[in-house]
N, C-alpha and C positions, 0 to 999 in steps of 0.2 A: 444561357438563360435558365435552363430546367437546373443546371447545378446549383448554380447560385441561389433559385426561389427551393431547393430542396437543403441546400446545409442549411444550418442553423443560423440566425439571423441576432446576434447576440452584441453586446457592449462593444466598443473597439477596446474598452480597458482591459475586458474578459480574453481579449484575442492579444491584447500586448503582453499579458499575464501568460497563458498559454505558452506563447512565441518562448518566452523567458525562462518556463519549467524546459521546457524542450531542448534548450539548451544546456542548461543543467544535469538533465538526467543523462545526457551522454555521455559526459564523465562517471555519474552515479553507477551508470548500467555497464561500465567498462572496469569501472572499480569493483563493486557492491559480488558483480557475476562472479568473480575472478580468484576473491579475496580468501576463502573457504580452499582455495587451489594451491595460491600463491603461498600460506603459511604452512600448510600441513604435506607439500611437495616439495616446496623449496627451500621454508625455512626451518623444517622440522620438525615444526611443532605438533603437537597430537594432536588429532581430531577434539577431544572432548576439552584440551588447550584452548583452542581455536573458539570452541564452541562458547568457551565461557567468555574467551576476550569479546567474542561478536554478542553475547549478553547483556554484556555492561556497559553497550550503547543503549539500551533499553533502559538498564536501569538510572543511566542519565538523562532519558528521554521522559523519567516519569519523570524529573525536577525540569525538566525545560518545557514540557506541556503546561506545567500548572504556570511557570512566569508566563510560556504565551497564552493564558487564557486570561491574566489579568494583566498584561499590558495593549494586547488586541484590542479590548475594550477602552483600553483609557482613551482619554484625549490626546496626553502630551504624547505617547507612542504610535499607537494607530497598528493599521496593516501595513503600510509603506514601511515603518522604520524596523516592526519586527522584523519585516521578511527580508531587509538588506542587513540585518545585525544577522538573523541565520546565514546570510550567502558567507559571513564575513570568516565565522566559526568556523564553517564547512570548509573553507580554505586552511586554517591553521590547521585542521586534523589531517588533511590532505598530507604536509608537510612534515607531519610525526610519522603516516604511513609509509612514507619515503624514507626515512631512517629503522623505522620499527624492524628489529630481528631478535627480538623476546618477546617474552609472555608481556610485562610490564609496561613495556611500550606500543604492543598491541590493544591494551587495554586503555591508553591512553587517547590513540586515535582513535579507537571507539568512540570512548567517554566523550571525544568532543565533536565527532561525527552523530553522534545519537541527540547530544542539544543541539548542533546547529537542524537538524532535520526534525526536531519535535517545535522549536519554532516558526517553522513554515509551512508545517500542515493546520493549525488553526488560524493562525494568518491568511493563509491562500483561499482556504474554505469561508472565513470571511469578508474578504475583499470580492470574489466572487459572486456569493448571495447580495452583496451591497450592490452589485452590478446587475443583478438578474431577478426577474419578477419570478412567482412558484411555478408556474406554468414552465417557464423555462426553465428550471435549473438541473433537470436531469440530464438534459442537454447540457446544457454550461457544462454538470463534472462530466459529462461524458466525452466532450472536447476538450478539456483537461486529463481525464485520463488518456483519451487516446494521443496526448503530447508527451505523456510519463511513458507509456508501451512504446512508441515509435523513439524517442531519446532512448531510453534502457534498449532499447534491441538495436539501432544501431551503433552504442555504445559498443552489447555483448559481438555484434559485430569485427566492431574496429579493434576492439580488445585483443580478438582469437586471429586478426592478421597482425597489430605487434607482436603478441606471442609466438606465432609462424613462423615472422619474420626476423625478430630482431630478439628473442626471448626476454622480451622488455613487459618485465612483468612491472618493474620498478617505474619504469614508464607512467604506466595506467593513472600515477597519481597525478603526476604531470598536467596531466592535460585532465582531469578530473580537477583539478584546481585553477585550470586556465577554464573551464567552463561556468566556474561558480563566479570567478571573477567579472564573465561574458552578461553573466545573471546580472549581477551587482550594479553592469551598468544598465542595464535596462530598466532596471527598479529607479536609479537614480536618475536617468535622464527622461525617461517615457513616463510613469506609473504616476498618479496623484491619488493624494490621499482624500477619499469624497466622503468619507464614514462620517456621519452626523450624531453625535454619542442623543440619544433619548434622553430626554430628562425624566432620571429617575427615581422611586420611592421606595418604599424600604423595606418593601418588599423584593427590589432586583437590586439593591447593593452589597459591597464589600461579600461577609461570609456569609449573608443571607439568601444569595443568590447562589454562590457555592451549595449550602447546605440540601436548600431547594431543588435544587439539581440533581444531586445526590438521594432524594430520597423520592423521586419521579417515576413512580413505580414501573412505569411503558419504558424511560430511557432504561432504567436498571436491566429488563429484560433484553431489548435491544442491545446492552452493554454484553453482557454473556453470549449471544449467537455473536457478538463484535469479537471478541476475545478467542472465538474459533476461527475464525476468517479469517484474521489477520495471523494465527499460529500456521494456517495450511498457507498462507504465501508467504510465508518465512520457510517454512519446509519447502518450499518450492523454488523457490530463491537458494537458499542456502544450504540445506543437507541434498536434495536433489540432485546437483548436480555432483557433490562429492561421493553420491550412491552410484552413479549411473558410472563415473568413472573409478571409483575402485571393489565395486562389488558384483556391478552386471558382468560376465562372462562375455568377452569377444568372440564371434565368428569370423570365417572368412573373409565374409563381405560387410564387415563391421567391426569398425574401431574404436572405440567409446575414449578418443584423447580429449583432451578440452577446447581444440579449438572445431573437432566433429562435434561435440557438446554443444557448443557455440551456434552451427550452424542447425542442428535441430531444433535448437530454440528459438531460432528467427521462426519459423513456422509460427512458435505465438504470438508474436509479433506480427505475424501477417496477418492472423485471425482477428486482433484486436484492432489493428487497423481497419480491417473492411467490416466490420461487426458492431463497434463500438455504439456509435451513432445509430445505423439499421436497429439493433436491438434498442435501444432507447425508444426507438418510435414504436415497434409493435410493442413492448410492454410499458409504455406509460399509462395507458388506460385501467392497468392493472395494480391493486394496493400493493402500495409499498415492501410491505411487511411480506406478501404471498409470493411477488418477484423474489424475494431475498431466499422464500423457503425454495422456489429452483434452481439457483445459486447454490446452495448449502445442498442437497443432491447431486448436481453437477460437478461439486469439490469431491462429492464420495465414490460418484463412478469413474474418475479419472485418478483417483487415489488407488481404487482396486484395480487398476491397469496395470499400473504403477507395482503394487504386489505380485500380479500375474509377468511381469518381465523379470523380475530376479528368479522365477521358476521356469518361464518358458523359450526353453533353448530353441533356438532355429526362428522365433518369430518376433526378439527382441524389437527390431526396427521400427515394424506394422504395429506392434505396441506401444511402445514410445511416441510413437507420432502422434496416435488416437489418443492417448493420455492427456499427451501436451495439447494438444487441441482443446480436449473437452476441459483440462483446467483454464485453458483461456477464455472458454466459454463460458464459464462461473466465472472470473476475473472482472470478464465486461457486463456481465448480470450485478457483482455485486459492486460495485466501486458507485456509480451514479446515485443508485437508490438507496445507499447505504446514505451517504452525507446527505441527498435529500431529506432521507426520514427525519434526520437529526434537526436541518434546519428548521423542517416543520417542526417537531417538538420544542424547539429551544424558543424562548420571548425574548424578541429582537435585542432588549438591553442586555441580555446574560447571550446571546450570540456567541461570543467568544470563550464564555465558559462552558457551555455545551457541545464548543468544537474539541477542545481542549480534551475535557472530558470522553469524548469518541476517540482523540488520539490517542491518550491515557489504554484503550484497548490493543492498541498498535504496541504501544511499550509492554504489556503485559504479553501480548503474543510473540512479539519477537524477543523476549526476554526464555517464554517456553517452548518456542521453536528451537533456536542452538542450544538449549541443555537438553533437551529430549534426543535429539538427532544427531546433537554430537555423541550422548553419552550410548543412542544404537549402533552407531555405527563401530563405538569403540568395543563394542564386544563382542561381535562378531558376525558370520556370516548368516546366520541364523536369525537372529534378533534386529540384524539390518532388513530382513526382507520381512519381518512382522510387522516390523514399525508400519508401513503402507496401509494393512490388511487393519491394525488398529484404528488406524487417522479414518481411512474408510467406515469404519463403522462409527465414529464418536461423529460422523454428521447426522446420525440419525437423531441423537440428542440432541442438535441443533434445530434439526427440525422440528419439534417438539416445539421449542423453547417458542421459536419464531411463531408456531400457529395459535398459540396463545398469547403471544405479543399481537396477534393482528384481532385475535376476538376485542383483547381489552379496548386496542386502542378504540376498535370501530364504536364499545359504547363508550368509553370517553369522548370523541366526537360529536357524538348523538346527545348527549347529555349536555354537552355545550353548547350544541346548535340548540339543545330544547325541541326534537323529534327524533324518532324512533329509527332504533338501528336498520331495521328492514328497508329504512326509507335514503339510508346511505349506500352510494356503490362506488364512488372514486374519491381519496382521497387526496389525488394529485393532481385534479383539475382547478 
């Protein structure tokens, strides 16, 4: 009884949706982890190869954001039909990954891995909000994020014992396509489509709505501290773990192979599992925008760990652990109150333009994630271990960014409520 009156009391659609990512991402976190491993160990190709093929998901993810910011909203599509045309994409790319053993056709499973997954983040984010009143919805992504951390870690899990076992790296796709497919049905036989399109004026239509968007001075800020969060868990994701295994120096008592990789990064998986949710409830009280600037700190002292283990011999492990820790700890700070913020700024008719648009930062940082990290690591031993000590400091310019996105918005609030900034203290109540 205390569990149940203590989780989150949310949609059954919210929890069918969850159920659905969770399956998904275990394929995603089997593939996605691996992928960085699998081309530049097995199949040859260079780092900074590599880095550009896993780019040019991004840059087909900035053309698949904007069709899902205006088919989300239509009628005739909705959230339901985006997000089972994404499950469907995701499959086909799967399929070219399982052939890919060039650059060309690394770039191709990108290119169609990057739209099927930029259609389902303004989809998911809107199907969600549709289901959850503002009070809740820190909670809602929070229970959605901790379904994307638990699939991805058990994925990087099951990934590093095929590899163990059966050097089935070829594998990973496999069943990364049998899990989209698992999605697929779940969308089709569970989910309903309850979006009730606004009837609206012309000031939230076609490119009016777009343009408006676009020049919302609060999103615009929030869009830049986005565009760095989303660059550090690409680095985290994707150069990280090809740094830890071909630049960290092995000890004795430490093997840095990929599936020891593997298993150090369930640790963040453990953290965002038992943290997820907990952290949501002591910082809901807290604006939006100030949660995010702890976030953006926590990405930078977990980055300078991260620099301090490519120099310190003898204590790699105990560093690597606290790294990865304290980057999960920013992970589950920022994921909930990021797409909050957003909801709240967006007018329910452009909903899906303004998810879209936050994804759009997603494509921009993981487009300068694998060319920054590919092109460190390809030059050397030196420049690989700066890279860390850089990223580390460029949160400090996030945080900047962020304490003045939380001034404006507080008098934009104030001004719209028509009373005084002094006299606001929560905007997530």
């Amino acid at each position: 009884m205390r569990f149940t009156a203590w989780w989150p009391q949310l949609s059954p659609q919210v929890w069918i949706l969850v159920a659905g990512r969770f399956l998904s991402q275990i394929g995603s976190g089997i593939v996605l982890f691996y992928v960085p491993i699998y081309f530049v160990n097995q199949v040859r190709l260079s780092a900074a190869q590599v880095g550009l093929g896993l780019s040019s998901a991004a840059m087909a993810g900035a053309v698949g954001f904007f069709l899902a910011g205006a088919i989300t909203d239509s009628p005739r599509w909705g959230r339901r039909r985006t997000l089972m045309l994404s499950c469907v994409i995701s499959v086909f790319a799967d399929g070219v990954f399982w052939f890919a053993q060039s650059l060309p056709l690394l770039i191709l499973a990108s290119v169609l891995m990057g739209l099927g997954d930029s259609l389902y983040w303004p989809a998911s984010g809107a199907a969600i909000t549709d289901e959850s009143p503002d009070h809740q919805r820190e909670e809602a992504f929070a229970v959605s994020g901790l379904a994307d951390a638990l699939g991805s870690g058990l994925g990087i899990v099951l990934g590093g014992l095929l590899i163990a076992t059966a050097n089935g790296y070829r594998l990973l796709f496999v069943v990364d396509g049998v899990t989209f497919l698992m999605f697929l049905g779940v969308l089709t036989v569970m989910v309903k489509d309850t979006y009730v399109q606004p009837s609206q004026n012309a000031t939230h239509s076609g490119f009016k709505a777009w343009r408006l968007a676009l020049l919302d001075p609060v999103f615009l800020g929030f869009a830049i501290a986005n565009i760095l969060f989303t660059t550090y868990i690409n680095l985290m994701e994707s150069t990280l773990p090809l740094y830890l295994t071909n630049f960290v120096q092995p000890s004795s008592w430490l093997s840095l192979t990929p599936e020891n990789i593997g298993i150090l990064f369930s640790v963040y998986v453990l953290i965002v599992a038992v943290l997820q949710v907990p952290a949501v409830r002591v910082l809901q009280r807290y604006q939006r925008a100030s949660v995010l600037i702890l976030s953006m700190m926590s990405w930078g002292a977990g980055f300078l760990l991260i620099w301090l283990v490519g120099w310190g011999a003898g204590w790699q492990l105990i560093l690597i652990v606290l790294a990865i820790a304290i980057l999960a700890i920013a992970n589950v700070i920022y994921n909930p109150f990021a797409v909050a913020l957003v909801t709240e700024l967006a007018p329910k008719p452009s909903l899906g333009i303004y998810l879209s648009l936050n994804a759009q930062c997603w494509t921009v940082g993981y487009l300068i994630g694998p060319l920054v990290g590919g092109w460190a690591l390809t030059q050397g031993e030196t420049t690989a271990h700066t890279l860390w000590a850089v990223v580390s400091f460029s949160t400090l310019i996030g945080a900047l960014v962020l304490k003045q996105l939380a001034k404006f918005h507080k008098k934009d609030l104030a001004s719209k409520q028509n009373i005084e900034p002094l006299d606001y203290h929560s905007y997530s109540d």
